[in-house]
C-alpha positions in Angstrom: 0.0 0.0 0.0 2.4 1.9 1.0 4.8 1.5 -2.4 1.4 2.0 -4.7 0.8 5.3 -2.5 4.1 6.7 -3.2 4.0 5.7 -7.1 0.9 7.8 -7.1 2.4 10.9 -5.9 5.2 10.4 -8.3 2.9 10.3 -10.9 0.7 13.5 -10.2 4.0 15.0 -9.5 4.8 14.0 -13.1 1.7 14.6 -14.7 1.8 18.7 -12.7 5.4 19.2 -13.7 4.1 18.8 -17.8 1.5 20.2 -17.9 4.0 23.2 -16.2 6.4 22.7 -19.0 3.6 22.3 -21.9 2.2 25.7 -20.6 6.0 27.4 -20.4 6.1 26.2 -24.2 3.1 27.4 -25.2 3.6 30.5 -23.7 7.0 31.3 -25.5 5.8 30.1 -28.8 2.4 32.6 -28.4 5.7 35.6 -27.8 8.0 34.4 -30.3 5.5 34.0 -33.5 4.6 38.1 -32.6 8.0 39.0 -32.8 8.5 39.6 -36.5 5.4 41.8 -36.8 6.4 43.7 -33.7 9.2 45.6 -35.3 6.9 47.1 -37.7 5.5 49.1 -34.3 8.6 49.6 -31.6 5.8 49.5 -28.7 5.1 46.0 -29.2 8.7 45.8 -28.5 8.0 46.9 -24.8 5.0 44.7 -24.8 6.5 41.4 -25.8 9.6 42.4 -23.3 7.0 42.6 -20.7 5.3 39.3 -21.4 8.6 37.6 -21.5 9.7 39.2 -17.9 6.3 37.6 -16.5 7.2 34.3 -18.1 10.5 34.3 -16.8 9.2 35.5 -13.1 7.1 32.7 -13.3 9.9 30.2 -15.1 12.9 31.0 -12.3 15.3 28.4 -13.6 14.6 28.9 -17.6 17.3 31.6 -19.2 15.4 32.2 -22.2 12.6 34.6 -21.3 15.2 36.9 -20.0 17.0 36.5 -23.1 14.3 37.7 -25.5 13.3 40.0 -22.3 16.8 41.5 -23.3 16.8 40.9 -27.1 13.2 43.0 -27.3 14.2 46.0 -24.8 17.3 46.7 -26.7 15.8 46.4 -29.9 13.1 48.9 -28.8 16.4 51.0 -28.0 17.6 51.5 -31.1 14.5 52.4 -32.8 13.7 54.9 -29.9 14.0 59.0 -31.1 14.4 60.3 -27.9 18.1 59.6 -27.2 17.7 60.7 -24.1 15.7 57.7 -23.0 17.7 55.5 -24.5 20.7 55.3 -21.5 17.6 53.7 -19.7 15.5 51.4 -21.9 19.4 49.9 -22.4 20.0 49.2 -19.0 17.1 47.4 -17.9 17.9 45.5 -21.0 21.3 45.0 -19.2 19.0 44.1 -16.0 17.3 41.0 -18.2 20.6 39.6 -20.1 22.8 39.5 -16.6 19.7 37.3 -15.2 20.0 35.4 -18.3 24.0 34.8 -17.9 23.2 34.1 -14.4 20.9 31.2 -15.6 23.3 29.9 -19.0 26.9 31.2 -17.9 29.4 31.3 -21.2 26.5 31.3 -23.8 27.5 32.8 -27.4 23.6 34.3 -27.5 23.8 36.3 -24.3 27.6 37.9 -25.4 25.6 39.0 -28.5 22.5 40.6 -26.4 25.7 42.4 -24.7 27.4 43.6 -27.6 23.9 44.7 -28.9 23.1 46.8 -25.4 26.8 48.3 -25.9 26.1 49.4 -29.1 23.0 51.0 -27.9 24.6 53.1 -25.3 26.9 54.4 -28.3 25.0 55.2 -30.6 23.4 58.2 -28.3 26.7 59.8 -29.1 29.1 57.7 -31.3 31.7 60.1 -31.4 31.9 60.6 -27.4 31.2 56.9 -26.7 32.9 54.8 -29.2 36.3 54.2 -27.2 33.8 53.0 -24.3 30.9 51.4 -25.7 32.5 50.7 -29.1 35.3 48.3 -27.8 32.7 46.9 -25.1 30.6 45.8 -28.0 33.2 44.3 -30.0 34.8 42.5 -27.0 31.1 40.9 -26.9 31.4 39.8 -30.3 34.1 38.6 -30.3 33.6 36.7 -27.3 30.5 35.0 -28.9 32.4 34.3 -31.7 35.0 32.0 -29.4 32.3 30.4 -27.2 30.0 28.6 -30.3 32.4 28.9 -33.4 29.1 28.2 -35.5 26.9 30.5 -34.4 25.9 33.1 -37.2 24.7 36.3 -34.9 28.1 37.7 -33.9 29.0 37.3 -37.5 25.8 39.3 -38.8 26.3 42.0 -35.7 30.0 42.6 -36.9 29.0 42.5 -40.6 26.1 45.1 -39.8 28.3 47.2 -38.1 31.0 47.1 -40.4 28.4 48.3 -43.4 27.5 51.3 -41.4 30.6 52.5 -40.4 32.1 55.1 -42.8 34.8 54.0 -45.1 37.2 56.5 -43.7 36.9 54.4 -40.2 37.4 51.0 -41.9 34.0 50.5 -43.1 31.3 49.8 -45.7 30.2 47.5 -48.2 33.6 46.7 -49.1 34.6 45.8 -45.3 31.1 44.3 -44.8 30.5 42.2 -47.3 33.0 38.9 -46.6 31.6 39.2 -42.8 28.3 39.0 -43.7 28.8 36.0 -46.6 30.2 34.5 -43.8 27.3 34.9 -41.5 24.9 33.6 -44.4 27.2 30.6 -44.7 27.3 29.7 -41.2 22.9 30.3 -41.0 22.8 27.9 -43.7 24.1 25.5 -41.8 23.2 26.6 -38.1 20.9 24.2 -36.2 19.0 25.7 -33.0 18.9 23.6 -29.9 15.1 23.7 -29.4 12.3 25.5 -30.9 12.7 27.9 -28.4 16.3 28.6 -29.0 17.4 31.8 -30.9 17.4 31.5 -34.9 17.0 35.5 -35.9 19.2 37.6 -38.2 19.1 35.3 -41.5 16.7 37.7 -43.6 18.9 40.9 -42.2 21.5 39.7 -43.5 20.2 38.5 -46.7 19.0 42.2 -46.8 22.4 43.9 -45.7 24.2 41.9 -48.7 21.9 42.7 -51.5 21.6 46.4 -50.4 25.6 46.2 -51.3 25.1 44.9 -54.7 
């Protein structure tokens, strides 16, 4: 009695823990599939940042709500007007990528949220803040580079900084364009661990390399 009372609890145990997991799942999928049409309006940025806080509140051990957390904010950064903001919507994106790297220390996604966030805080005054921000960035990307050889973003983020940065600093198409061929070779054959996992950038940088045709 005793031994079939303790396989029951084991089993509602089970049965509670999926059903916790099926609705984590289903939660991030119902986030993710509204992030390409949230770019079209930078508020949905803040909104889908805020969903994914709550999920990760409610999800204390899983790294990935804090990463798209992160990954939204800083978006919703760089498409903000008033720089003056900007300082702020970039450090709570800061506040969600350190709880990520708390969660998934040494991860090649998170260094690239960083080197994003850097870039942020730079580009409210590139020509005061690049010697800060600028080599914070590219330590970032170069860091995501060494901890998963085969992962495209840091190759797309260099590649897309590169084509933006005048030619008289190193930069443009010319710069750009080997970077980013790279990044579309290494997409082509880039697997994501889940569903879940990060798998953005591809179409950017499709886009970056014909706009330098």
């Amino acid at each position: 009695m005793k031994k079939f009372i303790i396989a029951s609890v084991l089993v509602t145990l089970s049965i509670a823990a999926s059903a916790q997991s099926d609705k984590y799942v289903a939660a991030m999928q119902k986030n993710l599939a509204a992030m390409d049409t949230a770019f079209a309006n930078p508020a949905n940025l803040l909104v889908l940042a805020n969903n994914f806080e709550r999920i990760a509140n409610a999800e204390k051990n899983q790294w990935l709500p804090y990463y798209y957390a992160a990954f939204c904010q800083v978006n919703y950064g760089f498409m903000l007007q008033d720089k003056d903001k900007v300082d702020d919507v970039a450090d709570k994106a800061t506040d969600f990528i350190n709880k990520a790297d708390s969660l998934m220390p040494n991860n090649s996604e998170i260094s690239c949220i960083k080197s994003m966030i850097a870039s942020c805080h730079m580009m409210v005054n590139p020509m005061q803040r690049w010697q800060e921000y600028g080599a914070e960035s590219n330590g970032n990307m170069e860091k995501a580079m060494q901890q998963d050889p085969a992962n495209p973003r840091p190759y797309f983020l260099k590649g897309q900084g590169l084509k933006y940065t005048p030619e008289q600093f190193g930069g443009g198409c010319k710069t750009a364009q080997p970077v980013l061929q790279t990044a579309l070779e290494k997409y082509a054959a880039f697997k994501p661990a889940s569903e879940l996992d990060p798998n953005w950038g591809k179409k950017q940088v499709e886009q970056l390399l014909a706009g330098c045709k």
